[in-house]
C-alpha positions as CSV (number, residue, x, y, z in Angstrom):
1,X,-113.4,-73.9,5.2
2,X,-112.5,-73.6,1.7
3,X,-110.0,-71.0,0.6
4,X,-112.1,-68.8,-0.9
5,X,-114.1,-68.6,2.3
6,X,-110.6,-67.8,4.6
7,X,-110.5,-65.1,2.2
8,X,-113.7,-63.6,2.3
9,X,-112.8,-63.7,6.0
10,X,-109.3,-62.3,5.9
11,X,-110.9,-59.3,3.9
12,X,-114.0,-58.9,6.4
13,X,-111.5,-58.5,8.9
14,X,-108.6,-55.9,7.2
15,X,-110.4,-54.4,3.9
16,X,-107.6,-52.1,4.2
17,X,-105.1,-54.7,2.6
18,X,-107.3,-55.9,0.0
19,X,-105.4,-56.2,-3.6
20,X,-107.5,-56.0,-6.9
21,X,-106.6,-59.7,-8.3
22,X,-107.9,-61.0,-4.5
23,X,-111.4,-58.9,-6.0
24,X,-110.9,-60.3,-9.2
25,X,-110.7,-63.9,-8.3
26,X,-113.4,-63.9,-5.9
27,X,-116.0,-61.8,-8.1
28,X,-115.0,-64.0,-11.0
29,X,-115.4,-67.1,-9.2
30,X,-119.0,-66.7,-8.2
31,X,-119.7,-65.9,-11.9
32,X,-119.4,-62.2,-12.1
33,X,-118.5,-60.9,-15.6
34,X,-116.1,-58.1,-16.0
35,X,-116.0,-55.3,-18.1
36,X,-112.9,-52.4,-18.7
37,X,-114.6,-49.6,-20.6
38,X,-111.9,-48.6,-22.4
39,X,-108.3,-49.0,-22.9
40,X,-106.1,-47.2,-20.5
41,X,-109.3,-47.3,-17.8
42,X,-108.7,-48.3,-14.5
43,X,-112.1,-49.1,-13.8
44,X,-113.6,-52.6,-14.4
45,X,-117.5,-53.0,-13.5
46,X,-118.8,-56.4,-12.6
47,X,-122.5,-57.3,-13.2
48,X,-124.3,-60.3,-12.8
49,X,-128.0,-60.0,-12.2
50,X,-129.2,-57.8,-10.2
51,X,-125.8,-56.9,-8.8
52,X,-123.2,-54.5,-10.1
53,X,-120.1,-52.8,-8.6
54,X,-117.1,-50.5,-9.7
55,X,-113.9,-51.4,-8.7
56,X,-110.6,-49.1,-9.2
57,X,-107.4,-51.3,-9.9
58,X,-105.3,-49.3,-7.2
59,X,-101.4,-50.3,-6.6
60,X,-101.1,-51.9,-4.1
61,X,-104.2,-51.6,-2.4
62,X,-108.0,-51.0,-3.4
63,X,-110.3,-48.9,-1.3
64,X,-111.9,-50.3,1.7
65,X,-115.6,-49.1,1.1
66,X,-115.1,-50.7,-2.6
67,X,-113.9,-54.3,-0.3
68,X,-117.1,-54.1,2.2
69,X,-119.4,-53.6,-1.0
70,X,-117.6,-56.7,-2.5
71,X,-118.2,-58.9,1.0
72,X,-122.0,-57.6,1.6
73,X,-123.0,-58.7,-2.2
74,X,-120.6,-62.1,-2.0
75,X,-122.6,-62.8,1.2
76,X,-126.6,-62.2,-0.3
77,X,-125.5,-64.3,-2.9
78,X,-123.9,-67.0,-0.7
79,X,-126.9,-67.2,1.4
80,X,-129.0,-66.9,-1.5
């Protein structure tokens, strides 16, 4: 198990203690590209094909409905 799969995992499991540079990495890893609208925003979207999602940079923790999005799009493109 690589360690981008433990933390796919570790986030399935408690989305409640999710940080935004675990999103980051992850999104940006499986070649997401990532967009701030404007400066001072605390929004960044992430689009590639078909798939696009909001997240909020939160301190310390992002929302839990934003981290379930994040793992049911990572997992149709995994299986993909």
């Amino acid at each position: 198990m690589t360690k981008r799969e433990k933390l796919i995992e570790k986030l399935r499991n408690n989305p409640k203690n999710a940080r935004f540079e675990q999103i980051d990495s992850l999104l940006t890893y499986y070649g997401f590209e990532r967009k701030q609208p404007g400066t001072g925003s605390s929004h960044f979207g992430y689009k590639l094909g078909q798939w696009k999602i909001t997240v909020t940079h939160r301190k310390p923790f992002i929302h839990s409905k934003t981290v379930r999005q994040v793992i049911s799009i990572l997992d149709e493109i995994i299986n993909d």
